[in-house]
N, C-alpha and C positions, 0 to 999 in steps of 0.2 A: 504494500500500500504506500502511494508514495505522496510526501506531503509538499506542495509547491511556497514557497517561501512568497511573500504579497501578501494581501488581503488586509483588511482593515485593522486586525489587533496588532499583528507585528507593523504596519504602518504607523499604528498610534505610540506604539512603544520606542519604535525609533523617532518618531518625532519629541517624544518627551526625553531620548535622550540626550538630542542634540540640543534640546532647549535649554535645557540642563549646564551640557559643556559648553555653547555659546556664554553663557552667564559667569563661568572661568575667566574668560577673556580680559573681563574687568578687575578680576578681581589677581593677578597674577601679573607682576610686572613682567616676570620671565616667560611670559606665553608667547611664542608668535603664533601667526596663523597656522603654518604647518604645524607645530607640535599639537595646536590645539585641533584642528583636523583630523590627526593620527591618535589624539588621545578620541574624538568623536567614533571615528571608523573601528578602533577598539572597542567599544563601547557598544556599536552597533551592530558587529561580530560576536562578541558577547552575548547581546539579548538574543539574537537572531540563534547563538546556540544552543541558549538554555529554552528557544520555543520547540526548537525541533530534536533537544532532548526530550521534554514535557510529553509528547507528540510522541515521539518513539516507546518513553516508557511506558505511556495508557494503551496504546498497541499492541507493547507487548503483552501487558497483563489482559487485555480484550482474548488475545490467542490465548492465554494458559487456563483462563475460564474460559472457552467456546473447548478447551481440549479434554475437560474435563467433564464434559456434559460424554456416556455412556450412551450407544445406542440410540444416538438422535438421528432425528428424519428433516430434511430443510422444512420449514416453517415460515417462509417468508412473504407466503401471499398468505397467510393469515394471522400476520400482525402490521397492525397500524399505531401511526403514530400523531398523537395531537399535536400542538401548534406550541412550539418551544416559548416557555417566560423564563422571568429571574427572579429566582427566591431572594429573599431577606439578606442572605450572604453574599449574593451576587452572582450565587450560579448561573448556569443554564439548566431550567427542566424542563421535561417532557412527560407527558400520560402515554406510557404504553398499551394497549389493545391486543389482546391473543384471544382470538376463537378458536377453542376446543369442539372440531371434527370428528375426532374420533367416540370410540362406543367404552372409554373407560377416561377416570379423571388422568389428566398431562400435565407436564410442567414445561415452560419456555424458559430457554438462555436468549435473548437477544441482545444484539450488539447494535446499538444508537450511535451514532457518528453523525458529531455538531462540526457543519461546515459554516463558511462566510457564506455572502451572496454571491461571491465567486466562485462556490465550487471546492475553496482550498479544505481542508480539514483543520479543524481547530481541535479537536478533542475529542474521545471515543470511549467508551463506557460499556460495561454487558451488565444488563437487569437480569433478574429472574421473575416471573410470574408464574409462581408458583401454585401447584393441584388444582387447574383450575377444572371443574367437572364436565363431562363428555357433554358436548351439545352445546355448554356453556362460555361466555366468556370469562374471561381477568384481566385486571388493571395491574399496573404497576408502575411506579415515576423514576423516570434514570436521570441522573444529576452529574452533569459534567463534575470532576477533577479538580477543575480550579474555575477561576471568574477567568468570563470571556466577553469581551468588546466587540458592537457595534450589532449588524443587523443577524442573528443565530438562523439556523436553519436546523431542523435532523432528519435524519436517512435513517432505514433499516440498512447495517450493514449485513450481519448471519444472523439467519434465526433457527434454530431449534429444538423441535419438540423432540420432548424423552417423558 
């Protein structure tokens, strides 16, 4: 899964970097413009790698629960997802939706992936909606990782019933 560097949160983070180190400037007899640019572009290499560490590590942990789910069947045209808001802490959530098809109670791993309006991936999370009974459905709300900026989107990434 590959995550493209752009999109609004890593935009806004690099902008409050440089706001940041511009504001050195004044304050730093020894600053020239280079040094203070080179300290800028560190700075912005920096964030840019701790997004796409963040990114990497909710990824990885998405695979070790989807790998854990025994004997599941893809599930992904019957779960839906409600319309992403932000909790009180600033997350990102979502209502997830499983219809139970089958003729016994199921439980769903799904994996929610909060993109930009671009498309980039911002964060990725696996819910359980768990025993929910044959015929019936279940809810359950997946909560991005951390706070994320600007307009959220979610996708079902993997879904399966076991």
């Amino acid at each position: 899964m590959a995550w493209h560097r752009g999109g609004t949160a890593l935009t806004a983070v690099v902008a409050a970097a440089l706001t940041a180190l511009t504001g050195l400037t004044g304050c730093s007899d020894n600053s020239s413009p280079s040094s203070v640019a080179s300290r800028a572009a560190s700075a912005v290499a920096s964030v840019g790698a701790q997004a796409t560490a963040a990114i990497a590590s909710a990824t990885a942990e998405a695979g070790h629960r989807l790998d854990e789910v025994k004997n599941g069947v893809d599930a992904k045209d019957a779960v839906h997802l409600g319309t992403p808001t932000t909790d009180s802490a600033g997350r990102s959530t979502v209502e997830v939706t499983a219809d139970n098809t089958a003729g016994s109670a199921k439980s769903f791993a799904v994996q929610v992936e909060f993109k930009d309006t671009g498309g980039n991936l911002l964060d990725t999370v696996v819910v359980t909606v768990s025993d929910v009974p044959a015929g019936k459905s279940g809810t359950a709300t997946a909560r991005s990782n951390r706070k994320l900026s600007g307009d959220v989107k979610a996708e079902t990434g993997t879904a399966l019933r076991y």
